[in-house]
Structures are given as C-alpha cells and as structure tokens.
DSSP file (Angstrom, degrees, kcal/mol; ACC not computed):
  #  RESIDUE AA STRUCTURE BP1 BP2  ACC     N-H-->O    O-->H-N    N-H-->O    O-->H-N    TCO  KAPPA ALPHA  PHI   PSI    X-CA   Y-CA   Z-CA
    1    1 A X              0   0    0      0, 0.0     2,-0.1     0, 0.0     5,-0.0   0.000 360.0 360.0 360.0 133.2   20.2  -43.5  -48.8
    2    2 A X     >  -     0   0    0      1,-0.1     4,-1.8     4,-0.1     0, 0.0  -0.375 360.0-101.0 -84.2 151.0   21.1  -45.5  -52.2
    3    3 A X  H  > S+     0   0    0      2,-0.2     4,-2.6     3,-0.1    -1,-0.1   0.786 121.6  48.4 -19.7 -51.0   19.4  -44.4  -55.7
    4    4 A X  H  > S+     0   0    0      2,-0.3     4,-0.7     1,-0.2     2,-0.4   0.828 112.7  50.5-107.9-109.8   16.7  -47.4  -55.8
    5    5 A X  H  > S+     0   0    0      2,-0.2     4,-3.0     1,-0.1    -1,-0.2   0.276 112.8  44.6  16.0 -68.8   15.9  -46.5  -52.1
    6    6 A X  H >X S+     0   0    0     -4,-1.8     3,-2.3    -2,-0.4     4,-0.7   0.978 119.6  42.6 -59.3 -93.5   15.4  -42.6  -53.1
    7    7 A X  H 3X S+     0   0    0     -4,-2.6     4,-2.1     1,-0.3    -2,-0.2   0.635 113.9  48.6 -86.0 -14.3   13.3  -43.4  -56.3
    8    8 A X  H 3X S+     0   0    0     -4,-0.7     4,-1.4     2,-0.2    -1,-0.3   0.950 116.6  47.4 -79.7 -25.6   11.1  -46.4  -54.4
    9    9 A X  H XX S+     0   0    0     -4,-3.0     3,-2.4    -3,-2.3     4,-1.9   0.992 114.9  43.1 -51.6 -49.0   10.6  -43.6  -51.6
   10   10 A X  H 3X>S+     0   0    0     -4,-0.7     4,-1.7     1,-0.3     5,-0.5   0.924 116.5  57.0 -58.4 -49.2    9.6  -40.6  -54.4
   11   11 A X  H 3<5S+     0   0    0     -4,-2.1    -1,-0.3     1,-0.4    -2,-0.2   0.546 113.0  33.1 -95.1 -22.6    7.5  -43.4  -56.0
   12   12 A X  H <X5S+     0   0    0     -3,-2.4     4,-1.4    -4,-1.4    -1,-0.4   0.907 111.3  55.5-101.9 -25.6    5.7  -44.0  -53.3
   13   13 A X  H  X5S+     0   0    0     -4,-1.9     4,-3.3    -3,-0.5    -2,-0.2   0.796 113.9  51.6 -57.8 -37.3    5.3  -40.5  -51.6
   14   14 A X  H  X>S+     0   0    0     -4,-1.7     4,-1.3    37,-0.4     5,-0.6   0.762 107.2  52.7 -83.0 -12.7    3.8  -39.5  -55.5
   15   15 A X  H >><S+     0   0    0     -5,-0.5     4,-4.5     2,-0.1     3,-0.8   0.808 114.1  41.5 -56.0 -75.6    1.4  -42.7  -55.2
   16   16 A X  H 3X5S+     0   0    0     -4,-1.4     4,-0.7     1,-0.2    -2,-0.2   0.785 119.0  45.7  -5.6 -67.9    0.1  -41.1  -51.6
   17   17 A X  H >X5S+     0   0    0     -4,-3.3     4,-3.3     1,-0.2     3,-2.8   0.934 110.2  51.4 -64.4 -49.8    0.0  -37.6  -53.0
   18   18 A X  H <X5S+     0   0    0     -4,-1.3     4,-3.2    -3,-0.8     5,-0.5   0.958 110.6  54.6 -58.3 -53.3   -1.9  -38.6  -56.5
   19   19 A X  H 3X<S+     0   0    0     -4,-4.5     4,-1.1    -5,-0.6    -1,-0.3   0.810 105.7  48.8 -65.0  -2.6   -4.5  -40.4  -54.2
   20   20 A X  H <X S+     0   0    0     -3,-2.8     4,-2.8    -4,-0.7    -2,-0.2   0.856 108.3  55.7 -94.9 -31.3   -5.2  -37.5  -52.2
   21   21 A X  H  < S+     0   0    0     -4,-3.3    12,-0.4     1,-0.2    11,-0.2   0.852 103.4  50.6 -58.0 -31.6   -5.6  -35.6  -55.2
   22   22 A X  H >X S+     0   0    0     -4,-3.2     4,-2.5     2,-0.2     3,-1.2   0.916 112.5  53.0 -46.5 -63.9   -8.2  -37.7  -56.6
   23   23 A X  H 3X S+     0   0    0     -4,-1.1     4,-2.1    -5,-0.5    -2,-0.2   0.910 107.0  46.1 -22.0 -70.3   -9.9  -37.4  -53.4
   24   24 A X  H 3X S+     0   0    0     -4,-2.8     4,-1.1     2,-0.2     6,-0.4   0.562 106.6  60.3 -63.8 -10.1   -9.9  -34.2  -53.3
   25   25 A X  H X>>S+     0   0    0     -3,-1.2     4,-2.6    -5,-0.2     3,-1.4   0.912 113.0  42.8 -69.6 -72.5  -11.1  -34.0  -57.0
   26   26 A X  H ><5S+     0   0    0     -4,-2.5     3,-2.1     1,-0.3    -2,-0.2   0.819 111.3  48.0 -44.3 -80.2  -14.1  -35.9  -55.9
   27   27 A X  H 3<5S+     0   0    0     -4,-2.1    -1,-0.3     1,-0.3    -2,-0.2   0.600 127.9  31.7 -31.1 -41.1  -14.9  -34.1  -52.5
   28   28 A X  H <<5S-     0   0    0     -3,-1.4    -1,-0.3    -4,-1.1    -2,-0.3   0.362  90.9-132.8 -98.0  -0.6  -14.5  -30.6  -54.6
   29   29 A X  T <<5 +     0   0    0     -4,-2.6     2,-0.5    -3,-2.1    -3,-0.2   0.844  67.7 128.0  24.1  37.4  -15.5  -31.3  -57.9
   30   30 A X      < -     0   0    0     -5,-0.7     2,-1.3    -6,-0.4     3,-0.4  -0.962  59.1-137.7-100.2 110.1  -12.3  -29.5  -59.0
   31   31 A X    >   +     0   0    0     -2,-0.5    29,-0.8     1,-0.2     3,-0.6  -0.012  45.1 152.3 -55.3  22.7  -10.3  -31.9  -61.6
   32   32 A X  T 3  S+     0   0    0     -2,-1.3     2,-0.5     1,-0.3    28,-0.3   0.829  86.9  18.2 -47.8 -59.0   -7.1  -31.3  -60.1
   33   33 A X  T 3  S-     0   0    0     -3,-0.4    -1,-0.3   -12,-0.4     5,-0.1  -0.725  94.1-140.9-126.2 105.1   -6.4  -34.9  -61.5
   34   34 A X    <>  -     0   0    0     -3,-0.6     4,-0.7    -2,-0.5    21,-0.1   0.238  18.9-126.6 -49.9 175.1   -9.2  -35.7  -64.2
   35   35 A X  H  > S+     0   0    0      2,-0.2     4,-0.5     1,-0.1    -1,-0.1   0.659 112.9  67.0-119.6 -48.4  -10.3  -39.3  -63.9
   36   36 A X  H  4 S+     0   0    0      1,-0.2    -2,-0.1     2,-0.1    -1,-0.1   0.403 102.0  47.9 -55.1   0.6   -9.3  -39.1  -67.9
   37   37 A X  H  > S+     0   0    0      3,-0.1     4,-1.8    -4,-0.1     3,-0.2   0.866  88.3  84.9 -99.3 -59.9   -5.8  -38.7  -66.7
   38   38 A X  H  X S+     0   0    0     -4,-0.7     4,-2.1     1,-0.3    -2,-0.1   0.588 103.6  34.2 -28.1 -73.4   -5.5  -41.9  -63.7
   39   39 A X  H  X S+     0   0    0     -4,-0.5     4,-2.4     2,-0.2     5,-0.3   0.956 115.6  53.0 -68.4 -36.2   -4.5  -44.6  -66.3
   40   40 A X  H  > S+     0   0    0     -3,-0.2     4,-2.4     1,-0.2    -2,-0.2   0.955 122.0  38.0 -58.8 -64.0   -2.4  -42.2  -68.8
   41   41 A X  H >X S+     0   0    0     -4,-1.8     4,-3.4     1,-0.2     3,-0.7   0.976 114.0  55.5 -51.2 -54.5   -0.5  -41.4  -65.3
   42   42 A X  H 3X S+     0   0    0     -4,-2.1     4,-0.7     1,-0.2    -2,-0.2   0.770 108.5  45.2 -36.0 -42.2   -0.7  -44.8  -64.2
   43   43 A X  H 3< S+     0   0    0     -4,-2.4    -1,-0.2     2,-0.2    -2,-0.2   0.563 108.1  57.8 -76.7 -32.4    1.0  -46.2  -67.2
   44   44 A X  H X< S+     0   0    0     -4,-2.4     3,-1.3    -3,-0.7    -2,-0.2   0.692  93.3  68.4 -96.0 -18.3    3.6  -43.6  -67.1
   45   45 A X  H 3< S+     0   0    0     -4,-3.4    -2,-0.2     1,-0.2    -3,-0.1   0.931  97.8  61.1 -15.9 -64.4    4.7  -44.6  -63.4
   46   46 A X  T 3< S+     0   0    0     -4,-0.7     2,-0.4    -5,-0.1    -1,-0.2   0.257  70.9 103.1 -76.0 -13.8    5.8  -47.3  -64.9
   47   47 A X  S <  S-     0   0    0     -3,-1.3     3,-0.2     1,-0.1     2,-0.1  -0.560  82.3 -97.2 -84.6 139.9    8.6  -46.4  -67.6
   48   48 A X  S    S+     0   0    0     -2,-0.4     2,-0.7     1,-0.2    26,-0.2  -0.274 119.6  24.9 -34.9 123.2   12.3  -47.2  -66.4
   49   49 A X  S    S+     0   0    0      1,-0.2    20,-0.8    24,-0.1     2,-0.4  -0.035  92.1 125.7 115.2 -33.3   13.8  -44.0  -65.1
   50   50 A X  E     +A   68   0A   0     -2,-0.7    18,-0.2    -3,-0.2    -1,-0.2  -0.516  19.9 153.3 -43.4 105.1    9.6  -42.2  -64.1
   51   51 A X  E     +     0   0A   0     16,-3.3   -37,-0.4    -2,-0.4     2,-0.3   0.578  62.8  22.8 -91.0 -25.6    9.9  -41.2  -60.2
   52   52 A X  E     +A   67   0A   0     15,-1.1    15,-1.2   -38,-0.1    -1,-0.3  -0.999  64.0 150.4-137.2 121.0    7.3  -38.4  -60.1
   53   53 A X  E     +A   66   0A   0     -2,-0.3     2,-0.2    13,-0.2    13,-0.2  -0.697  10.5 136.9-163.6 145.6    4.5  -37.6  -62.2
   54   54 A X  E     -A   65   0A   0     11,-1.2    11,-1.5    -2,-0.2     2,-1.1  -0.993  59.0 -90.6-163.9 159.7    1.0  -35.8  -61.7
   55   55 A X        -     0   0    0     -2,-0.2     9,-0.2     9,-0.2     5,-0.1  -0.576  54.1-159.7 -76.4 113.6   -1.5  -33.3  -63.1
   56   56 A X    >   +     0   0    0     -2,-1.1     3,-1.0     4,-0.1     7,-0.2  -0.274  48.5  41.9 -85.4-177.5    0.0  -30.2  -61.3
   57   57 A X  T 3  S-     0   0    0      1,-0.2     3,-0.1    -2,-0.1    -2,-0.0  -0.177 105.8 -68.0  67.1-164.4   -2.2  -26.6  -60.8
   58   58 A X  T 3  S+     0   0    0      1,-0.1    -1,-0.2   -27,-0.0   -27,-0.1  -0.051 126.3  40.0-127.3  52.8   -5.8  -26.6  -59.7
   59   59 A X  S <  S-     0   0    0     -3,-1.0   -27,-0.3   -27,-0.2     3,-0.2  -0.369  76.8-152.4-169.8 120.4   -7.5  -28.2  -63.0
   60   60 A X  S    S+     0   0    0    -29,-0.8    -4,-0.1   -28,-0.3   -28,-0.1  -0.113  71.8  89.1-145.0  18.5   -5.3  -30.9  -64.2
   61   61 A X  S    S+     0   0    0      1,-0.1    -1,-0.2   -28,-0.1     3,-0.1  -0.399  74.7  68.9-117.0  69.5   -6.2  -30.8  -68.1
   62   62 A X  S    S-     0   0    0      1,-0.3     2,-0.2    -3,-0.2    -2,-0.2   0.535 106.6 -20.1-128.0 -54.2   -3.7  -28.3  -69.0
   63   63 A X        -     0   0    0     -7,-0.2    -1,-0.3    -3,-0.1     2,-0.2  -0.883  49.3-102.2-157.9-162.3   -0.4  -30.5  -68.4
   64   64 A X        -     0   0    0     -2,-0.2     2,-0.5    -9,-0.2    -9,-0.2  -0.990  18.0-163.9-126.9  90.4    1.9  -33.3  -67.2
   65   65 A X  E     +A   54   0A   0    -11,-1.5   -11,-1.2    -2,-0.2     2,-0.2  -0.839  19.8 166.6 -83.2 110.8    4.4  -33.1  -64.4
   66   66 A X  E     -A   53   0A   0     -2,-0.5     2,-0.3   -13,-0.2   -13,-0.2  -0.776  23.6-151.7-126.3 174.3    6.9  -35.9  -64.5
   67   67 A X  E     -A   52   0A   0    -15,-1.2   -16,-3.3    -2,-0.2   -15,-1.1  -0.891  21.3-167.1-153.9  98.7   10.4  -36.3  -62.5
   68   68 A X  E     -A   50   0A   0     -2,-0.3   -18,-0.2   -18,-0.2     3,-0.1  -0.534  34.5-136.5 -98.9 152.6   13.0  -38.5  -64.2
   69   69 A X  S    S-     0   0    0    -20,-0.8     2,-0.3     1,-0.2   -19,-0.1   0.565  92.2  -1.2-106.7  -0.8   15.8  -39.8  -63.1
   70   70 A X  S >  S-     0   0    0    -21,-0.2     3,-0.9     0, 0.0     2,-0.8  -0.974  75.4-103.6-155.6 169.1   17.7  -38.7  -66.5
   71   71 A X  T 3  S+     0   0    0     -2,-0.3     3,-0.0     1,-0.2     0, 0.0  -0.449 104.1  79.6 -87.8  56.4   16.7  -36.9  -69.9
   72   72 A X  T 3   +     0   0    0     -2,-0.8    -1,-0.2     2,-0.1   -23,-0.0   0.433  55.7 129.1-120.8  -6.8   16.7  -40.2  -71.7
   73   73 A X    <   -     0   0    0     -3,-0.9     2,-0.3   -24,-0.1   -24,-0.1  -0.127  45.1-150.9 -22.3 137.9   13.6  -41.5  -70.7
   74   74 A X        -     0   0    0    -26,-0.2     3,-0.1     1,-0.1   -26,-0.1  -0.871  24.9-173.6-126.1 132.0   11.5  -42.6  -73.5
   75   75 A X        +     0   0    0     -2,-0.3     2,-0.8     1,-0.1    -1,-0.1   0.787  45.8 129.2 -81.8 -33.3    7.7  -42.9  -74.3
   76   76 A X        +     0   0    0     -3,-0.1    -1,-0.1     2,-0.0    -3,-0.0   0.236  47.9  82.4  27.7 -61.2    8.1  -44.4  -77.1
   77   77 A X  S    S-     0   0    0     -2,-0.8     2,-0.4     1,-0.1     0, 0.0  -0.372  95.9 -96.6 -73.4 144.9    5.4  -47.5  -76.0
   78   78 A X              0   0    0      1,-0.1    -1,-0.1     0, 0.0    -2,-0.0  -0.553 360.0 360.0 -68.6 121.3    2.0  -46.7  -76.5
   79   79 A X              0   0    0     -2,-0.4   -36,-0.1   -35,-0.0    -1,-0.1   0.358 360.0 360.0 -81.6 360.0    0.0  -45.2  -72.7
C-alpha cells in the first residue's frame, strides 16, 4: 500500500471512529469529544501532512491527539 493510500485509509478509519465518539458522547452524556471541539478537529483534518486527530481519554477537554505524517506540520492558519 503506497503513502496516499495509507493516509486516505487512517483518514478515513479517524472520520468513522470520531463519529462514533460523538455518538457515544450523546447516548452517555460523557464528552469524550465535546461538541466545542467538532469544528477545531474538523479544521485540523484538513492541514497537509494531519492523518489522525481526536479528543483522546473519557472527557475530551483536557487535550488533542493528532498523527502526522512528519514533525513539520504547521498550524500556523487560524482553526
């Protein structure tokens, strides 16, 4: 499996996973991924070189999990 292969699979396997968490946010009223998070995650999908990212643990305003495909990813642009 080539690079851009690999990152559109992770990319889509963290869509899947993010919507179940949300779900499961909802269904538990546990914030695993706050509703104040979706676009700030959404947004960060989207930078060049982003494969992975979600509110990890079981309250999801604590941190940021992301998965890059190098350490020169940038934020730079306003989320």
């Amino acid at each position: 499996m080539c690079r851009e292969e690999l990152t559109i699979k992770l990319n889509n396997i963290n869509l899947e996973y993010r919507k179940f968490l949300q779900n499961y946010s909802q269904i538990t009223q546990i914030p695993v991924e706050p509703p104040e998070f979706n676009t700030l995650l959404d947004e960060i999908a989207t930078v060049e070189g982003v494969v992975y990212c979600l509110c990890p643990g079981s309250g999801g305003y604590d941190a940021i999990f992301l998965l890059t495909l190098n350490s020169s990813v940038s934020l730079e642009k306003p989320v």
